[in-house]
N, C-alpha and C positions, 0 to 999 in steps of 0.2 A: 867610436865615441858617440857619434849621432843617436844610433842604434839603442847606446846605455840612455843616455838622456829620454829618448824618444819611447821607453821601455819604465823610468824612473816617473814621469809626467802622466804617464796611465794608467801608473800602479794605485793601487788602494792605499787606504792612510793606512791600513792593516799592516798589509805586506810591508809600505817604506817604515812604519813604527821596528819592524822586527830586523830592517835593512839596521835603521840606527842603532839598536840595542847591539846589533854587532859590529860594524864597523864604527861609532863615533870612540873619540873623539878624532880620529888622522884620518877619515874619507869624509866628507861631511853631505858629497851629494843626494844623497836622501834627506839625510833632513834642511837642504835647500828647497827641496821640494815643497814639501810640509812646508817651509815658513813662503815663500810663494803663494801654495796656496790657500792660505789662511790669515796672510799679514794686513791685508787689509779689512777685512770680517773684524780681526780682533782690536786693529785700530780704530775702525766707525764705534767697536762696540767702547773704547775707553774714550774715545772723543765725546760720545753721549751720558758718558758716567762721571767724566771730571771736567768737560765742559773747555777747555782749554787743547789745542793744540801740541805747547810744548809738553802739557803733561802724559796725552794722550801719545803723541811719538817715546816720550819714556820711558811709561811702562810697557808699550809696547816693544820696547828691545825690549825690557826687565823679562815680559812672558817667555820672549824664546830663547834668552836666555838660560832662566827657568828649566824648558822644556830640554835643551842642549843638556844641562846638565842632571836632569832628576827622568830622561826619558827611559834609560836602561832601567827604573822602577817602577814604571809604568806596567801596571797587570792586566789591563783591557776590559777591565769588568767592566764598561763603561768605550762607548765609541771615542776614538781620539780626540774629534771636532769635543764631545762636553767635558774630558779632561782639559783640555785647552783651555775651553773658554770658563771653567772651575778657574782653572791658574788667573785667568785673566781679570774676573768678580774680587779673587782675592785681591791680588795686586792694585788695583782699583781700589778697594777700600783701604787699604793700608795707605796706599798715597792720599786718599780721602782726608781720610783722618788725621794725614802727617799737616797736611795745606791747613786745614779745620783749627787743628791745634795752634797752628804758626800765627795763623791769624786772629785767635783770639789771644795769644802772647804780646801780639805786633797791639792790638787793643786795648788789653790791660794794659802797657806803658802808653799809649795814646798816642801813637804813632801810625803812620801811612799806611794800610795795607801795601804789601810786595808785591800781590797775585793781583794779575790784569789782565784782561781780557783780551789777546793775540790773537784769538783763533780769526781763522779766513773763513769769509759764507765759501759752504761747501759745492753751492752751484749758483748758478746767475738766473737757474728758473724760479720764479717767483713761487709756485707751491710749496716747490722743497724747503729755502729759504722760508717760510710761515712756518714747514713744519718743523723742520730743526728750532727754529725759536721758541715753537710751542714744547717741544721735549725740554729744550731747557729749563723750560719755566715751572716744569714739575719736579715733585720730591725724589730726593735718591731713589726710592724704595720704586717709584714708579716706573723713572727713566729706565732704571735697572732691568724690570721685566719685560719693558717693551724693547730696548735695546740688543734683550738675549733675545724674545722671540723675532723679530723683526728686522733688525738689523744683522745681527748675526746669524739669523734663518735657522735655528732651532727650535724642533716641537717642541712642543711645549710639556713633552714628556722629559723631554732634557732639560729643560729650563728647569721643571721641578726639582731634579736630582742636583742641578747646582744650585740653586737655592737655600736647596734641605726642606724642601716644602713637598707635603702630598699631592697626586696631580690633581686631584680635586680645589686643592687650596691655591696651587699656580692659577690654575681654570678659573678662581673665583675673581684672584689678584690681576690676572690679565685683564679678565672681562670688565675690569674695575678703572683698572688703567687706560683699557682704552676709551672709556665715557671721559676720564680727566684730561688725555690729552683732546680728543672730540672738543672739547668745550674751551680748552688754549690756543684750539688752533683757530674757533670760531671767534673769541676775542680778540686776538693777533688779523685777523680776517677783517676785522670793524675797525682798527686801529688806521 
């Protein structure tokens, strides 16, 4: 049993992709694996796209959820890690948009927002803390690209293919993003 484990944790996301296509749904040890090692990648990445904790823990089950079920139609044309984090962008905006909507619902009758800020600072170092606040403080569109290149550690050739953008135009939109958050974190800095 050691041996499987110790053999299932050194495999490529290739080989465990092709373990699940076969054995899921009644063995599920490979794709244990997979969500191991990517559960937290995909969580930083929805924490910084919905900004809230409990949303970011939910779509995160939603993703491997997701993945458990839609993985046997996975074709590879694409490395595992940017189909994942494709599921992950989508997922994130659908809950986006679901929060968005609720709350201008909750608005037009002139009532309380529901949605509240729960999330924990994610470290007690004081940098990190700046820069997490300064990603908050920027637009979807922003957070979004810095979070796939940076937080989720995807070139930026990936990023482009989840996007739907040319790598020219991620290249431009990264380079973009990162003067805006530069200049949030130098506000947050003087604060």
């Amino acid at each position: 049993m050691f041996d499987k484990n110790e053999k299932l944790n050194s495999a490529d996301d290739s080989d465990l992709v092709d373990l699940c296509k076969k054995e899921l749904p009644y063995i599920t040890d490979s794709y244990e694996v997979l969500v191991k090692r990517y559960e937290a990648i995909v969580f930083r990445f929805c924490f910084a796209y919905l900004r809230y904790n409990s949303d970011a823990e939910e779509v995160t089950q939603d993703v491997f959820l997701r993945v458990f079920h839609h993985i046997k139609k996975f074709e590879k044309r694409s490395a595992f890690k940017t189909w994942l984090m494709r599921i992950a962008q989508n997922q994130c905006s659908r809950r986006y948009h679901k929060i968005k909507r609720r709350i201008e619902l909750l608005e037009r009758f002139k009532q309380e927002p529901t949605v509240t800020d729960d999330s924990e600072e994610i470290s007690t170092d004081m940098s990190e803390g700046l820069a997490m606040r300064a990603l908050q403080q920027l637009d979807k569109d922003t957070r979004e690209i810095l979070s796939l290149r940076h937080l989720s550690e995807l070139p930026l050739k990936e990023v482009a293919i989840i996007l739907g953008l040319s790598p020219s135009a991620a290249k431009m939109r990264h380079h973009r993003a990162i003067k805006k958050f530069r200049e949030a974190y130098e506000r947050n800095q003087q604060v």
